[in-house]
C-alpha positions in Angstrom: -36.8 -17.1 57.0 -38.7 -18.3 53.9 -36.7 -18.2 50.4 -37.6 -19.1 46.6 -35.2 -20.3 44.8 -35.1 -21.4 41.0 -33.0 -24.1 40.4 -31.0 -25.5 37.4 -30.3 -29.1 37.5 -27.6 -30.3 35.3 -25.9 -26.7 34.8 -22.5 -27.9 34.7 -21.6 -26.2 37.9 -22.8 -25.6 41.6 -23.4 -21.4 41.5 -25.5 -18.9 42.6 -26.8 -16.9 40.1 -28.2 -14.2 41.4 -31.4 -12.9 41.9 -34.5 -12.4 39.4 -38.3 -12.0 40.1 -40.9 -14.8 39.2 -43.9 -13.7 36.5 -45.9 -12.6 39.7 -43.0 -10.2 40.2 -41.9 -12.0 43.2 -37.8 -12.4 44.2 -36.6 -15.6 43.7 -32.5 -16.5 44.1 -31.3 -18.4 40.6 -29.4 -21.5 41.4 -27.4 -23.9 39.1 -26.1 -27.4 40.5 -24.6 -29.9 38.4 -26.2 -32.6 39.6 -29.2 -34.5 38.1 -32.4 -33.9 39.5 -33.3 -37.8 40.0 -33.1 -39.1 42.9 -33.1 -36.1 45.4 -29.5 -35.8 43.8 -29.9 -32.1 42.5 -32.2 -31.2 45.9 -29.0 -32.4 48.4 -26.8 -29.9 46.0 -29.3 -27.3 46.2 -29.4 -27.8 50.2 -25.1 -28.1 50.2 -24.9 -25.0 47.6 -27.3 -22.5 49.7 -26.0 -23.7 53.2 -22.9 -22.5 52.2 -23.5 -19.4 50.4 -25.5 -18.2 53.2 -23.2 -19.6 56.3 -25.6 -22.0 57.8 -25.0 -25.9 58.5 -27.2 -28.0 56.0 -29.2 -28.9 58.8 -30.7 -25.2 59.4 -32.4 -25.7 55.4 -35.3 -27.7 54.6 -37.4 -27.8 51.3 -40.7 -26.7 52.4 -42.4 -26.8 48.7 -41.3 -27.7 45.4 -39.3 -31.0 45.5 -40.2 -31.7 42.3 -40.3 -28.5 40.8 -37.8 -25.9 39.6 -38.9 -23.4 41.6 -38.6 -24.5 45.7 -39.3 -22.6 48.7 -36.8 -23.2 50.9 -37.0 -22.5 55.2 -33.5 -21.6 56.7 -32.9 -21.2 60.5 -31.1 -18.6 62.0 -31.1 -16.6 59.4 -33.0 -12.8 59.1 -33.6 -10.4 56.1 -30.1 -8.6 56.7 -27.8 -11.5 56.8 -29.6 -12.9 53.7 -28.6 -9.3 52.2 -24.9 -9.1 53.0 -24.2 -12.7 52.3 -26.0 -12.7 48.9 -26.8 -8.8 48.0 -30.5 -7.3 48.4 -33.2 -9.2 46.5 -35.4 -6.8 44.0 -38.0 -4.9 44.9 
């Protein structure tokens, strides 16, 4: 499955957030990582963060778009709709 996630480098702590919709209206899931977002620093913390919020191994997640952007789409493996829902609540409709 295919998730967009906003991401808050430097936010003093590694948390989910929660979910909020983009200005298309679109769910994304609101991510804070206290890392630095040079050097693929803050990307590795998004990838550790999510992997373990959601119960996969970092090696199921990869950053298909948005590297250097707030906003990333993320692919994970092994993981459907439903067990994004009870491991992180439903996204808005």
């Amino acid at each position: 499955m295919r998730l967009a996630v906003r991401v808050t480098p430097k936010g003093g702590r590694d948390a989910v957030d929660g979910w909020g919709l983009d200005p298309a209206g679109r769910p994304l899931l609101k991510l804070r990582v206290s890392a630095a977002a040079s050097d693929g620093a803050a990307n590795a913390a998004v990838i550790a963060l999510l992997a373990k919020a959601v119960g996969r191994p970092k090696s199921a997640l990869t950053i298909v778009s948005g590297e250097t952007s707030r906003v990333k789409l993320i692919e994970i493996d092994g993981l459907e709709a439903e067990g994004l829902a009870a491991k992180l609540g439903a996204p808005p409709s």
